[in-house]
N, C-alpha and C positions, 0 to 999 in steps of 0.2 A: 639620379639614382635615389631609389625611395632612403634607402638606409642614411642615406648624407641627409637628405632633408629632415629626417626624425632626429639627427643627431642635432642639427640648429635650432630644433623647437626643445632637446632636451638641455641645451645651452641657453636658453629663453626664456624657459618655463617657471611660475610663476604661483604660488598658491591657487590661483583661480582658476588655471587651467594646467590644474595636475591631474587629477580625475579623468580627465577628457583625455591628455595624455598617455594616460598609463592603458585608457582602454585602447586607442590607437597602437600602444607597442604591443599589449597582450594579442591581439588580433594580428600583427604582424610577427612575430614571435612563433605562437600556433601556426604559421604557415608555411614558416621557415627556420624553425629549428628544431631538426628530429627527436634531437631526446625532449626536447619538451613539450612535440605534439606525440611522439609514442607514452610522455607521462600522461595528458590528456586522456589520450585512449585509453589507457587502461582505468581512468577516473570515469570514464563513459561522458566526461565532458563535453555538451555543446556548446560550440565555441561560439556560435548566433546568441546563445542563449545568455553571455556574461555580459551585462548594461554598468556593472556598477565595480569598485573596487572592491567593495567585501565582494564578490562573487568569481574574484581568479583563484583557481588553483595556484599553490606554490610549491615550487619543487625543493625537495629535499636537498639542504645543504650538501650531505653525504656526499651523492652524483658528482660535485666537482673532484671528488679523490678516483672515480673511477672512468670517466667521460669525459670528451673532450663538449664542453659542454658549448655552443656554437652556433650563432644566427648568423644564415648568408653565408656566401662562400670567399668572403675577402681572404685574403693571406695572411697567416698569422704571423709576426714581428718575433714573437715571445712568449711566455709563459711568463705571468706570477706566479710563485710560488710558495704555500705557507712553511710555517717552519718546520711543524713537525717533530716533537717531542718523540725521542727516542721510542722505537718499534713504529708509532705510529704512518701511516700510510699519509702523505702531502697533499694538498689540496690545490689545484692548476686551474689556472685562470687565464685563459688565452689572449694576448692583446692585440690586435689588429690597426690599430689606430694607436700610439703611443700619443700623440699631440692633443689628441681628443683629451685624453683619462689629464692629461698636463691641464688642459682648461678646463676640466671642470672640477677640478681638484683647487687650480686654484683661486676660481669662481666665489666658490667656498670658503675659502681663506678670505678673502678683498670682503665678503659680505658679512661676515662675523670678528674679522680684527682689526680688518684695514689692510691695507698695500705692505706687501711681502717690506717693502724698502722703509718704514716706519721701524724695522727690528733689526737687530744683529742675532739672528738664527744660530740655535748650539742645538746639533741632534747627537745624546747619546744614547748611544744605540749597541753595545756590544751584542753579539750574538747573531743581527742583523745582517751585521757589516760584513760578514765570516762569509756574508752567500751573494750573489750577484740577483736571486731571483725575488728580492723580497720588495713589496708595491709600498712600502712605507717610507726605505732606503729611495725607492724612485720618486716617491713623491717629496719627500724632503731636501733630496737633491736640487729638483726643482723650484721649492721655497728657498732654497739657499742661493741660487744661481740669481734667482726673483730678486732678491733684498741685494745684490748688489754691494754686500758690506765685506768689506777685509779680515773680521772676523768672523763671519759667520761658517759655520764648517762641522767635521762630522767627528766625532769621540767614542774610541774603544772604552778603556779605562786609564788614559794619561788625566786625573786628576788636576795636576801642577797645571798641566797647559791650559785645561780646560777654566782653572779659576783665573792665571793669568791673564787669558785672551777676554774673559769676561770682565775683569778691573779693567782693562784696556778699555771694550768698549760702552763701558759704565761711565767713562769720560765723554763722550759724545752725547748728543743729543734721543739719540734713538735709545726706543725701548728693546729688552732684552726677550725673546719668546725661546725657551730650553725647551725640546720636549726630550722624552728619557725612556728607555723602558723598564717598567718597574724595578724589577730585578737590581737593574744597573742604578739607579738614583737608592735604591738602598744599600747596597755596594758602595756607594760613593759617603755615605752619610759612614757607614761601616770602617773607612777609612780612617776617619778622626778627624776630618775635614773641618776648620772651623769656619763657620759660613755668616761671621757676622760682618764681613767683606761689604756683604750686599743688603745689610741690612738699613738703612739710610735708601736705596732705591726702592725697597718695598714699600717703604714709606710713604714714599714716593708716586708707589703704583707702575714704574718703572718694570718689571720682572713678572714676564706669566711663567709660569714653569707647570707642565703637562705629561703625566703619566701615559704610558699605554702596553700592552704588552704581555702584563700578568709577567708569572718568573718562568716561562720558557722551562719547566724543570729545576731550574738551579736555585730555589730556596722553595721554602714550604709556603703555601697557598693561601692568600688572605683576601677577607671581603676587603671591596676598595674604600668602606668607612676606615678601617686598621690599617688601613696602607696612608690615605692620606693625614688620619691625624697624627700619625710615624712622621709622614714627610713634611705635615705644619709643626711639630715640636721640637727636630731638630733643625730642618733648614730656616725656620725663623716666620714661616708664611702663615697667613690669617685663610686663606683658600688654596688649593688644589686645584689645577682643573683634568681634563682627561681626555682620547681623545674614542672613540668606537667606530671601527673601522676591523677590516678583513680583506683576503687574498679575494674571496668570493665576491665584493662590494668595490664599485669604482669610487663611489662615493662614501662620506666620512659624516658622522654627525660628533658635537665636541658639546663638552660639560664644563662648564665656568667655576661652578660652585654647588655644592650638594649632592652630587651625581645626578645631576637633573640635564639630560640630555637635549640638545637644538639641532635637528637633523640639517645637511643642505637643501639646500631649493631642489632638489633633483631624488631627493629620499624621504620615504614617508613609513613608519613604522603603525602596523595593526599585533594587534595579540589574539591567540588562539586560546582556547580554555587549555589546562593542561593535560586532560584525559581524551580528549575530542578534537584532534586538526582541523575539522572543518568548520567547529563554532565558534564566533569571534569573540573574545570578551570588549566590552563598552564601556564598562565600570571604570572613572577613575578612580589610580590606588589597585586596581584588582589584579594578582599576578597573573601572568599569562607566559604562553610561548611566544618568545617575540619572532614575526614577519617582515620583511624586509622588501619594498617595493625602491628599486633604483635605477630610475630610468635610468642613468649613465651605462646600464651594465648593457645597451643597447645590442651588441656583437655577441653577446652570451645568455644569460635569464635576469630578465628585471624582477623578477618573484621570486624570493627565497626566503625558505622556510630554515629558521637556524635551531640551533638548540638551547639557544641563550632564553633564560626567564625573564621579565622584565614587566613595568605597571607603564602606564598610561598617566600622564597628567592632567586636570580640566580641561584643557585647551584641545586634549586628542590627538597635538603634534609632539610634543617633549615627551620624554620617559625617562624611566631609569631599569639598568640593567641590575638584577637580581640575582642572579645565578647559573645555573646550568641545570639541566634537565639530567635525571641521575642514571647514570653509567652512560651519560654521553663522554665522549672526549674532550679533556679541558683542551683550550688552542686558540689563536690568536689572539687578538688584541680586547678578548671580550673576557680571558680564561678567570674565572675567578671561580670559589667554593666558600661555604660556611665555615664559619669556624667550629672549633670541636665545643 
């Protein structure tokens, strides 16, 4: 079945032959998924005519809140589903293949941290947790199940347990990977939490701890420079890192240090100018609307057009997120605004 064999080559694939790649899905894509060969048509796109990666149409984010957006006819398992800030309308992500989105999820993880089993995994996550349909809650499960540690596990807002079970496995040899979503890691610092516990394993290098999230509604909206040097002055840390990700994206790109983005082997970020979707910007440094090429999204659209702003690095592959495009909807794991 063609759709299995593109999904080993999107398990495979490899800088050299992403390019090649992605024209292979887009061509199969166009042929087998109506809303995105009815978006096509009404672009007047010919589908003969795309040779290169700047040259696919991307389909607008939006579409996942109103479509079942769908390549092929496999049976769908599931819905992700994003969170969805009060009034607003959620965005659905169908999964057909749970085992798929589990490997290359965590593909991703093994080539930027190392084996799930090097950490003892703490996901807090309140707000998350509250839903059964959220692909972060899924994919963290699966990092946690991966690592194989006695503490690794999931946190509303039990504070006490969550520092206890981390002194605990601060005795062991493994490192500690926390990720939080914003909101709740400043929630937690809001507590009075004294965090000089862990301060000897930073030292150490010991402790990544990863923002993602934005505040979900429940505090007021900060660029992620104010969010993390909040989270380096009280938690004790010299870096932040972060991760971008969404319901729409099977795939995840993470930030170490500066908000300087490393997508997976499986996502490739272009920029649009921000008055013209169809121009790309090249410039690094130059803002743009960021695009989002994810072969994993192989069952749905590998092409999506977000509304998140974002620049380009020298390199072409890193970036960093910027903003939002104005009177977009703030949401996901991308949600941030300027400050006043």
């Amino acid at each position: 079945m063609q759709i299995e064999v593109l999904k080993r080559k999107v398990l495979q694939v490899d800088s050299s032959g992403f390019e090649d790649l992605a024209i292979e899905i887009f061509n199969f894509q166009a042929l087998h998924n109506p809303i995105y060969q009815s978006f096509l048509r009404m672009l007047d796109c010919s589908v003969d005519s795309v040779r290169s990666m700047d040259q696919i149409p991307f389909l607008p984010i939006e579409l996942f809140k109103t479509y079942q957006v769908q390549t092929g006819f496999s049976p769908v398992l599931f819905d992700f589903e994003s969170s969805g800030t009060t009034g607003q309308t959620p965005s659905k992500h169908a999964v057909c293949d749970s085992e798929f989105y589990k490997e290359n999820s965590l593909n991703a993880f093994n080539h930027l941290f190392g084996s799930p089993t090097d950490y003892h995994i703490f996901a807090l996550l309140p707000s998350y947790l509250e839903r059964n349909t959220s692909s972060l809650v899924f994919m963290m499960d699966h990092f946690i199940q991966e690592s194989k540690s006695e503490f690794s596990g999931f946190f509303l807002n039990q504070y006490p347990e969550l520092v206890g079970q981390i002194k605990e496995a601060l005795k062991t040899n493994r490192k500690i990977w926390l990720m939080g979503v914003t909101f709740g890691l400043l929630d937690w610092i809001d507590s009075g939490q004294d965090f000089s516990f862990w301060n000897e394993a930073i030292k150490e290098g010991r402790i990544i701890v990863m923002e993602t999230g934005g505040m979900k509604g429940r505090r007021e909206e900060w660029i992620r420079d104010r969010i993390h040097t909040y989270l380096m002055e009280y938690m004790g840390f010299n870096q932040v890192a972060s991760e971008y990700g969404m319901t729409e994206l099977f795939s995840q790109a993470y930030s170490f240090s500066e908000g300087i983005f490393v997508p997976a082997r499986t996502m490739r970020v272009l920029l649009r100018e921000v008055n013209d979707p169809f121009s790309l910007v090249k410039t690094p440094g130059k803002v743009g609307g960021i695009k989002v090429i994810d072969l994993a999204n192989i069952e749905s659209c590998s092409f999506v057009e977000t509304k998140d702003l974002g620049s380009l690095e020298e390199d072409g592959i890193r970036f960093k997120v910027l903003g939002r495009f104005d009177n977009s909807e703030m949401r996901g794991c991308s949600m941030m605004v300027s400050e006043p």
